[in-house]
PAZAPA-4460 file (N, C-alpha, C; in steps of 0.05 Angstrom, whole numbers, plus 32768, in hexadecimal, padded with zeros to 4 digits):
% residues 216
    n_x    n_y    n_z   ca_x   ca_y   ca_z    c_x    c_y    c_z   seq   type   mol
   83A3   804B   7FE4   839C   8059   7FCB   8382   8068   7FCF     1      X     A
   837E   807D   7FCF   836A   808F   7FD9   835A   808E   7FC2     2      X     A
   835D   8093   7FA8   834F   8088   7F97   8337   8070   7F99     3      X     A
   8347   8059   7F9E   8340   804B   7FA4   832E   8041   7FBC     4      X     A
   832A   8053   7FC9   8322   8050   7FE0   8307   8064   7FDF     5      X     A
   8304   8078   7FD2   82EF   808F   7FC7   82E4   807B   7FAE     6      X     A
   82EB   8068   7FA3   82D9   8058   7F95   82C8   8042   7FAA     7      X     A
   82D9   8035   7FB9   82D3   801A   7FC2   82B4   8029   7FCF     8      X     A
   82B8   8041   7FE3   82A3   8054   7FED   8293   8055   7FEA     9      X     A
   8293   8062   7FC7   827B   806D   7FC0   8268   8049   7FB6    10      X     A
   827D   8039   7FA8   826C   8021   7FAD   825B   8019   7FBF    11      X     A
   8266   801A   7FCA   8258   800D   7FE9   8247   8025   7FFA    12      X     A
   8249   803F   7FF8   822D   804D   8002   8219   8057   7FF8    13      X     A
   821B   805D   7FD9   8214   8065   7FCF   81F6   8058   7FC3    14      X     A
   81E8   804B   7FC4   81D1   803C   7FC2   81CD   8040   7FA7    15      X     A
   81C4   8063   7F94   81BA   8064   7F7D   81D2   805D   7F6E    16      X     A
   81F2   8062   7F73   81FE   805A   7F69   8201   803C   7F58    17      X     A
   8204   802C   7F70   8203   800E   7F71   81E3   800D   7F61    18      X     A
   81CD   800C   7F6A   81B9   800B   7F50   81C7   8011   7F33    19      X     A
   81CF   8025   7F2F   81D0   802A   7F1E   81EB   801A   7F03    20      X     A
   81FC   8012   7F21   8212   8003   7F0E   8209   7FE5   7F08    21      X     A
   81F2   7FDD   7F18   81E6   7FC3   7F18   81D6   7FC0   7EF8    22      X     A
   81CD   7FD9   7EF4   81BA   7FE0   7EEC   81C9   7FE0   7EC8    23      X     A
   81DD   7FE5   7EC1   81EE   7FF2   7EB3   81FC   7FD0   7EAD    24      X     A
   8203   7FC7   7EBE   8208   7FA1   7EBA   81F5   7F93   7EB0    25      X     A
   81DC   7F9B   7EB1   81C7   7F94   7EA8   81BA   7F91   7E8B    26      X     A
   81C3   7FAF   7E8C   81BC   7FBE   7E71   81D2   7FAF   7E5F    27      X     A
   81EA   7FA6   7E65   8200   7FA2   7E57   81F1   7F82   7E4B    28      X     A
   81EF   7F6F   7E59   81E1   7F5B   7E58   81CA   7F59   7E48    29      X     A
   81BA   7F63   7E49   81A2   7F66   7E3C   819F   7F6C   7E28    30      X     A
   81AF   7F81   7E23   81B7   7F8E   7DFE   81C9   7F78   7DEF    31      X     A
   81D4   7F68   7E02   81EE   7F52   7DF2   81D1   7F36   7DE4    32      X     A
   81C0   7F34   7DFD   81AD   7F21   7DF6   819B   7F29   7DE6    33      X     A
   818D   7F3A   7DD6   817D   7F4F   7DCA   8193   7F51   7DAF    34      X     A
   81AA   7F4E   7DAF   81B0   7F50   7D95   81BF   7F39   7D8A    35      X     A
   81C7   7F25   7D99   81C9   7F13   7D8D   81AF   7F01   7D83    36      X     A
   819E   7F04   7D92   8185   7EFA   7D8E   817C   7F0A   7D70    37      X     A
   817B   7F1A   7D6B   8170   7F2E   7D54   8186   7F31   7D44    38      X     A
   8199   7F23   7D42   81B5   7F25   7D2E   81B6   7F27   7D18    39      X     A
   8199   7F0D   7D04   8196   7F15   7CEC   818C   7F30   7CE1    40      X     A
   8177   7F37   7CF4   8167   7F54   7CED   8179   7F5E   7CEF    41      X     A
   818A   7F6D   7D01   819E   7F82   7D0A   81B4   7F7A   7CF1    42      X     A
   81BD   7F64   7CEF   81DF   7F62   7CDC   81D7   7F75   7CC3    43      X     A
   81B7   7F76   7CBB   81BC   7F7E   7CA0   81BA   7FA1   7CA1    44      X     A
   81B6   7FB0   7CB3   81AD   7FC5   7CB5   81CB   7FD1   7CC0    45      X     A
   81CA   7FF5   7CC6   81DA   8007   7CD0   81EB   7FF7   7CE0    46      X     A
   81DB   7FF6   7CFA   81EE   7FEC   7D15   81F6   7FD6   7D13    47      X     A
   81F2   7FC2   7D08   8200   7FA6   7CF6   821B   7FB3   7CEF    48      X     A
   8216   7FC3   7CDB   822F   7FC6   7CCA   8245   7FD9   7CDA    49      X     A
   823E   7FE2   7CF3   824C   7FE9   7D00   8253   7FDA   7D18    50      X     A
   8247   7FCB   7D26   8259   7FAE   7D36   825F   7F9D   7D1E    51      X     A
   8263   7F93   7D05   826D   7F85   7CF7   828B   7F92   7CF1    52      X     A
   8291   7FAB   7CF5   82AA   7FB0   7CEC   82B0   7FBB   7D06    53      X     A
   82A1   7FB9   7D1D   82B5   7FBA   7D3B   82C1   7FA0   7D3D    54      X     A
   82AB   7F87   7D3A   82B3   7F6A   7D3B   82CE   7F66   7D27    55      X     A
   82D2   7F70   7D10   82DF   7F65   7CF8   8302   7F72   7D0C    56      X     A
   82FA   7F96   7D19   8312   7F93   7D22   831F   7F8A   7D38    57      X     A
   8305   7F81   7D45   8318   7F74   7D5C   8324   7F54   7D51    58      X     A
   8317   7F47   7D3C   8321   7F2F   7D2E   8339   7F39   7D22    59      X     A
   8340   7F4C   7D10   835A   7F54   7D0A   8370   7F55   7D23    60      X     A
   836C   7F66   7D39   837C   7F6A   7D44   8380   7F4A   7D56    61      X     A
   8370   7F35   7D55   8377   7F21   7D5F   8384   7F0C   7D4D    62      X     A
   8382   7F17   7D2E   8389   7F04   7D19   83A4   7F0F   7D1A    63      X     A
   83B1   7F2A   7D1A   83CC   7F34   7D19   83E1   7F25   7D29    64      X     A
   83D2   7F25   7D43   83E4   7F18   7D5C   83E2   7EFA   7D5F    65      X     A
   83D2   7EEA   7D4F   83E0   7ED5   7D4B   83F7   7ECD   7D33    66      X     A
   83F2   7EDD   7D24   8406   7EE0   7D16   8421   7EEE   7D14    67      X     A
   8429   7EF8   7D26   843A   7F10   7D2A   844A   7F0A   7D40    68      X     A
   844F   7EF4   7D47   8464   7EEC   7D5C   8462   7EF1   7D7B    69      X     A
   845F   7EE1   7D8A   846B   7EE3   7DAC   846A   7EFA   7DB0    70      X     A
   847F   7F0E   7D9C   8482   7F2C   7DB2   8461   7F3D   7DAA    71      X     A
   8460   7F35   7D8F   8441   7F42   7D8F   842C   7F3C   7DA2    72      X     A
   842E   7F21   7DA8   841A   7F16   7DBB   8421   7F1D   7DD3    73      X     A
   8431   7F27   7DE4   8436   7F25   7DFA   842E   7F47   7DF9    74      X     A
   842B   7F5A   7DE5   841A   7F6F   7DEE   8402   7F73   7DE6    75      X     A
   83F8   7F59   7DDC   83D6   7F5C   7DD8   83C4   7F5B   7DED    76      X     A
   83CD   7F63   7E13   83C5   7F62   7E25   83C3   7F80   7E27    77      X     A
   83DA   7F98   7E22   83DB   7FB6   7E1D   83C2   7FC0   7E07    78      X     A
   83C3   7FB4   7DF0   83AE   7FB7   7DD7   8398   7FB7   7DE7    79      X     A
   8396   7F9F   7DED   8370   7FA1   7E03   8371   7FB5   7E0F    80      X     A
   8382   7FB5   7E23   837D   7FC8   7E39   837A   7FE2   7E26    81      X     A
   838A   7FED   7E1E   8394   8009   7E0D   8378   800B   7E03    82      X     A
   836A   8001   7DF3   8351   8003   7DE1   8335   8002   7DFA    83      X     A
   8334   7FEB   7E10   831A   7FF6   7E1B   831F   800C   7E33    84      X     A
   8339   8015   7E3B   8346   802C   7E4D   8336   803F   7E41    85      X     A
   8338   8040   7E23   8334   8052   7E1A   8315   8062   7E20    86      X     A
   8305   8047   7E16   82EC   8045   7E10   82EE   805B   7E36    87      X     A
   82F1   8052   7E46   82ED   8054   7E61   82F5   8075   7E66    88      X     A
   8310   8074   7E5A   8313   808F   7E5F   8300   80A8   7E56    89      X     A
   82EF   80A0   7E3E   82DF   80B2   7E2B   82C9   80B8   7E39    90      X     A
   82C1   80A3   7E46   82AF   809D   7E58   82AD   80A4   7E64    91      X     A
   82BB   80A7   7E73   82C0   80C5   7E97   82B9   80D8   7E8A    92      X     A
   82CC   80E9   7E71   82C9   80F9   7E6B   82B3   8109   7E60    93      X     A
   82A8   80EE   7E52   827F   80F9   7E44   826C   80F1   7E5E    94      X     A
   8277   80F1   7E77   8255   80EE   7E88   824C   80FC   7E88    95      X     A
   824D   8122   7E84   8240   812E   7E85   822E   812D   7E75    96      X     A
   822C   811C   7E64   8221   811C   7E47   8203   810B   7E4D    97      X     A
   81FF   80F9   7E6A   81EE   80E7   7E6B   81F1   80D4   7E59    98      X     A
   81ED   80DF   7E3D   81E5   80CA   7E2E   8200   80B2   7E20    99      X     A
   8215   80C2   7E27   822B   80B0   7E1D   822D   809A   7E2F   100      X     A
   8237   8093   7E48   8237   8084   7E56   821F   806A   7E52   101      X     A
   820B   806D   7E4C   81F6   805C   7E43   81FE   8052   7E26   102      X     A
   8207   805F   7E1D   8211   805A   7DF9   8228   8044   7DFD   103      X     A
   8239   804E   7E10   8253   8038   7E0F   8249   801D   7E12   104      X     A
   8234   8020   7E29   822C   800B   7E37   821C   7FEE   7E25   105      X     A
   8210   8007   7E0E   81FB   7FEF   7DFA   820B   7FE8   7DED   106      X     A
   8223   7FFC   7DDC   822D   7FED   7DC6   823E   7FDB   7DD2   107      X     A
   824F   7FD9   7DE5   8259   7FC7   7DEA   8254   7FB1   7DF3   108      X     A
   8236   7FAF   7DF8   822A   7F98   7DFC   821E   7F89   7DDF   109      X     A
   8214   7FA2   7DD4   820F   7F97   7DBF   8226   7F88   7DA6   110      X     A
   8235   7F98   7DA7   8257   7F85   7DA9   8257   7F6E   7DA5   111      X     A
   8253   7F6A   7DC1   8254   7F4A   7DD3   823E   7F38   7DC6   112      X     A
   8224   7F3E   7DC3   8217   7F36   7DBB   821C   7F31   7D9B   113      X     A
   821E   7F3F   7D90   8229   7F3B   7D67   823A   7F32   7D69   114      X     A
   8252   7F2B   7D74   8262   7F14   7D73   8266   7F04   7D79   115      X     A
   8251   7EFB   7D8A   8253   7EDD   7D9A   823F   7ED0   7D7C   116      X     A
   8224   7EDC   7D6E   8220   7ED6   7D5F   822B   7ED0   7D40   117      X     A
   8238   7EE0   7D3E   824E   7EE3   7D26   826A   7ECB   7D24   118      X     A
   8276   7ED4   7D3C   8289   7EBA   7D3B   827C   7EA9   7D44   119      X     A
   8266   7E9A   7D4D   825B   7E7D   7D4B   8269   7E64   7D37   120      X     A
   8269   7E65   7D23   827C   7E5C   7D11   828B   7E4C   7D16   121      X     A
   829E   7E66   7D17   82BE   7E63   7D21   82BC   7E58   7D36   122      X     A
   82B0   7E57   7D49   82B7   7E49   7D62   82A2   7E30   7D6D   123      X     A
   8291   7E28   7D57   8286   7E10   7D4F   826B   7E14   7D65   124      X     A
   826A   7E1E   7D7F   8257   7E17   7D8F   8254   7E32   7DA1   125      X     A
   8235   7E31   7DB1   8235   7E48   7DBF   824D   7E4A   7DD6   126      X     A
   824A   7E30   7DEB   825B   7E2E   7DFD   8273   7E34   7DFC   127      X     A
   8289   7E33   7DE9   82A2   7E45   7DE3   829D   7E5F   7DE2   128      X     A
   828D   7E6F   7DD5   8284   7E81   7DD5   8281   7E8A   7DF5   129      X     A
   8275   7E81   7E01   8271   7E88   7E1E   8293   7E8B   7E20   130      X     A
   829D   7E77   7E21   82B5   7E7A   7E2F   82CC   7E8A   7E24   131      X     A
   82C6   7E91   7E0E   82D7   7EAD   7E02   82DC   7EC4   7E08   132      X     A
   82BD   7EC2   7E15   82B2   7EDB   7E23   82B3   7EEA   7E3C   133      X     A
   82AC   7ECA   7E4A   82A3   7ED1   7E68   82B6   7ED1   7E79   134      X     A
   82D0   7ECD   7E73   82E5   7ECA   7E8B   82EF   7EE1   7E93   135      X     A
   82F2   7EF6   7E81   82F9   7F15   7E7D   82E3   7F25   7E81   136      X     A
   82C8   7F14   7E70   82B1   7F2F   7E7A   82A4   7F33   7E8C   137      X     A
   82AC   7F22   7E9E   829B   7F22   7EC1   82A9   7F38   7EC8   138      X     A
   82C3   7F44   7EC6   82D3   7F59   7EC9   82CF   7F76   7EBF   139      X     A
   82D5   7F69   7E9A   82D1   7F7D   7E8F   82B5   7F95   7E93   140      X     A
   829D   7F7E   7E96   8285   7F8B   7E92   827F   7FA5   7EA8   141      X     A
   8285   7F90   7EC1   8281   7FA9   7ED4   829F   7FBF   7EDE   142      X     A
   82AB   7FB9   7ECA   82BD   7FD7   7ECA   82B4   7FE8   7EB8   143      X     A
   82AF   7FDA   7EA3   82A4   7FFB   7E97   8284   8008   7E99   144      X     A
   8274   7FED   7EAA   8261   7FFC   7EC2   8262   800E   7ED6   145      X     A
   827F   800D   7EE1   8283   801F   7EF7   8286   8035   7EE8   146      X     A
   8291   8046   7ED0   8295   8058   7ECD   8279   8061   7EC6   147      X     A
   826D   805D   7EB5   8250   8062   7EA3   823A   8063   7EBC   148      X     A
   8242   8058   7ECA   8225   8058   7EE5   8226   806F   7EF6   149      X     A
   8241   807C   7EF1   824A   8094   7F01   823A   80B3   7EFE   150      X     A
   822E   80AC   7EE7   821D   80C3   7EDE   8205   80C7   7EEA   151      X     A
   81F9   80B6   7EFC   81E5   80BD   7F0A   81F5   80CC   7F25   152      X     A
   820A   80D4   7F22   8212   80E9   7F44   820D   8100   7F3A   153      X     A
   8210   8102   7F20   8201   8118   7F1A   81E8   812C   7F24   154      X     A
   81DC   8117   7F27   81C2   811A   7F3D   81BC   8126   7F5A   155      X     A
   81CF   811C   7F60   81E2   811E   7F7B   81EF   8131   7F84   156      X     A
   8209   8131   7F7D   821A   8134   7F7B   822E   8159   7F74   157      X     A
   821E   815C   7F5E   8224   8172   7F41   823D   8165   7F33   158      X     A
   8241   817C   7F1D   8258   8175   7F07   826E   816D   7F1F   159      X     A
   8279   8181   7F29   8296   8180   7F34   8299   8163   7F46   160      X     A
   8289   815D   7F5F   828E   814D   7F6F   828A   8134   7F56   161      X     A
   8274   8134   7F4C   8273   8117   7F3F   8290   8116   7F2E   162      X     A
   829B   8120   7F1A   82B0   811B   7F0E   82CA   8114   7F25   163      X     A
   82C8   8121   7F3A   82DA   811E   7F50   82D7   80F8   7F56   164      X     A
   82C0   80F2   7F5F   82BB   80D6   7F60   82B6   80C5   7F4F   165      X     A
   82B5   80CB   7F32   82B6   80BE   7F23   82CC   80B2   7F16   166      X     A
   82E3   80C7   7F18   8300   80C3   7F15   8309   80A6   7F2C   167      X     A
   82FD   80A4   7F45   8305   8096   7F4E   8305   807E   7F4A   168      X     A
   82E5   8078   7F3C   82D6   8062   7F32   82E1   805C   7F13   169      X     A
   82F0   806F   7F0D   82FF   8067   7EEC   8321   8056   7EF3   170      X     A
   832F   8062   7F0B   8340   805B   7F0E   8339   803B   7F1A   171      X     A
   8326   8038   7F2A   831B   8018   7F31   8319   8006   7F14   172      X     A
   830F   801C   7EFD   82F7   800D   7EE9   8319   8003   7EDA   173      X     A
   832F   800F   7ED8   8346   8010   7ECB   8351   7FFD   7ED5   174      X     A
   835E   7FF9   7EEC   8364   7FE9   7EF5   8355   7FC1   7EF7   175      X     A
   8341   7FD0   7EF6   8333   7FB6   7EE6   8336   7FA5   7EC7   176      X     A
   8337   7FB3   7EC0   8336   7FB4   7EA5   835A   7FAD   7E98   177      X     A
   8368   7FB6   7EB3   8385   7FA4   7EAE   8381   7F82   7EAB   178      X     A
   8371   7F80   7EC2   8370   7F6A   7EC8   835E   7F58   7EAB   179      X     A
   8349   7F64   7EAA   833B   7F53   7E94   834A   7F56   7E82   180      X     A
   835C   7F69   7E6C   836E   7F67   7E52   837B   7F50   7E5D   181      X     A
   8386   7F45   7E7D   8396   7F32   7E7B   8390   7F1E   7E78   182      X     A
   8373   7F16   7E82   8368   7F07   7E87   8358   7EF9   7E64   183      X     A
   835C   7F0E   7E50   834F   7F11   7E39   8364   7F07   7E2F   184      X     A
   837D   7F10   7E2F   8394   7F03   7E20   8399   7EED   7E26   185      X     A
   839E   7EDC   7E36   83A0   7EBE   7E43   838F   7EAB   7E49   186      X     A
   837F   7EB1   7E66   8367   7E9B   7E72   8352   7E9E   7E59   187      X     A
   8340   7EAE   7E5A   8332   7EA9   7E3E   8339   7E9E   7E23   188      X     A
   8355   7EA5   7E1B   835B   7E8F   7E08   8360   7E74   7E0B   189      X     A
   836E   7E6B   7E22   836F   7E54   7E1F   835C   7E4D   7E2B   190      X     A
   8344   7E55   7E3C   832D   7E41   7E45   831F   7E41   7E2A   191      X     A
   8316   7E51   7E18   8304   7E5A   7E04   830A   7E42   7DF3   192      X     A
   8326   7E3B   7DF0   8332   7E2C   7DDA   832D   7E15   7DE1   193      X     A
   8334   7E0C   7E06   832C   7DF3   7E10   8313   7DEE   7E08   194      X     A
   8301   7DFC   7E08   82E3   7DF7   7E09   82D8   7DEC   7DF0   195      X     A
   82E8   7E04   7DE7   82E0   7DF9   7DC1   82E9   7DE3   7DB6   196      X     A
   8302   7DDC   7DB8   8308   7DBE   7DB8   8304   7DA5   7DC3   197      X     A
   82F2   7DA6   7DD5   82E5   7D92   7DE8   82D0   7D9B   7DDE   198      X     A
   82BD   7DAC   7DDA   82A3   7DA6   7DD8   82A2   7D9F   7DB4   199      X     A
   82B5   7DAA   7DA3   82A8   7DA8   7D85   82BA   7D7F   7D88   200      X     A
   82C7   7D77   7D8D   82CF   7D5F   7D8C   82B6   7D51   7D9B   201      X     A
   82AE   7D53   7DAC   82A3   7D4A   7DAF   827A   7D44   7DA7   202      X     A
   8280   7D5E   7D98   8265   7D5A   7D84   8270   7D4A   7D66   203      X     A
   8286   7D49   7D5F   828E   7D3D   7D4A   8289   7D1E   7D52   204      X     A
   8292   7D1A   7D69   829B   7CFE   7D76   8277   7CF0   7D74   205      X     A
   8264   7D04   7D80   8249   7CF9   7D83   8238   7CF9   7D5E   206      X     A
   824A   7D08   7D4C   823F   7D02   7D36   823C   7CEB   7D25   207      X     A
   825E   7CE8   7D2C   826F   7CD5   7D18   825E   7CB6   7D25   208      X     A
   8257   7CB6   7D42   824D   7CA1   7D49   8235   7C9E   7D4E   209      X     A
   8225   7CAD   7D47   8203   7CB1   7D41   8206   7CA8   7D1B   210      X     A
   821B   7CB2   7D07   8212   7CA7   7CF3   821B   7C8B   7CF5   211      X     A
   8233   7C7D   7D01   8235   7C65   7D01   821E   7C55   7D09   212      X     A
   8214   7C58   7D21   81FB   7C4E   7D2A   81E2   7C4C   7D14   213      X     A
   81E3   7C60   7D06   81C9   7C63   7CE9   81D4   7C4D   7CE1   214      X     A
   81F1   7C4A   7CDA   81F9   7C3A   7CBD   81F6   7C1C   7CC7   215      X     A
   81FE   7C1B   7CDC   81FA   7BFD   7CE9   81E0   7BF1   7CEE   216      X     A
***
């Protein structure tokens, strides 16, 4: 797959590249920690109210498919994919823009971040939270790094060649991103679920027997 092979490439020779997709993993990270951390300030303002109704639809579209039978569920691995493909495909398309590729990169971190805070709740503890997350986004994150980091060939490169190799690095970032929707539909649910049910039982288990201990 020649595609494939004009990505694996430019990974591996490209030095400002690789900075830059490191760099862009980073950024993803850091904006997720920065806004969960600042959740109350942020929930009440603009950008609150706009990851509160990105969060509310990705909770719909996960509330639908458990409700909606086997065949619904068995294409809520397409839904992922279909929706962050997307994000990815827009993405190639606005690098000329510089500044979009950096945009995808915060809000979706920031994303990550407003809902790990938000559903806390629901999922009783941070550690589930981790694991809701992290089995798909070790994947997810740096696929839609590879595309957004592509904008420094710009530099390099010019318009034509960079879109030439950036296409390559979308078809990598896509193919990725199969993998994490699958990985989002299944292993993350049931480890996330394992986790949460072993760790909230087992804070129940240390309560119920910390008050016995008072009462005795």
């Amino acid at each position: 797959m020649g595609f494939l092979d004009d990505a694996v490439d430019e990974i591996a020779q490209d030095s400002l590249y690789r900075r830059a997709w490191y760099a862009f993993i980073v950024l993803f990270g850091v904006v997720a920690m920065l806004v969960a951390t600042f959740y109350n300030k942020i929930v009440s303002g603009y950008p609150g109210q706009y990851l509160l109704n990105e969060t509310q639809s990705i909770r719909s579209i996960a509330s639908f498919a458990n409700t909606s039978g086997p065949y619904f569920y068995a294409a809520l691995p397409g839904i992922i994919f279909a929706k962050n493909s997307l994000t990815d495909i827009i993405d190639y398309a606005l690098l000329i823009t510089i500044v979009f590729p950096i945009f995808v990169i915060v809000l979706n971190g920031g994303l990550v971040g407003f809902v790990s805070v938000y559903t806390l709740p629901l999922h009783g503890n941070a550690l589930a939270i981790f694991y809701f997350l992290a089995p798909h986004g070790v994947i997810e994150i740096p696929a839609f790094s590879l595309v957004a980091s592509s904008m420094v060939l710009f530099f390099k490169r010019g318009i034509g060649r960079t879109y030439a190799l950036a296409f390559s690095l979308l078809v990598l970032s896509v193919l990725l991103l199969v993998v994490a929707a699958i990985m989002e539909s299944s292993v993350t649910l049931v480890v996330g679920s394992l986790v949460q049910a072993l760790t909230n039982r087992t804070a129940l288990h240390m309560i119920v027997n910390g008050t016995s201990g008072a009462l005795t």
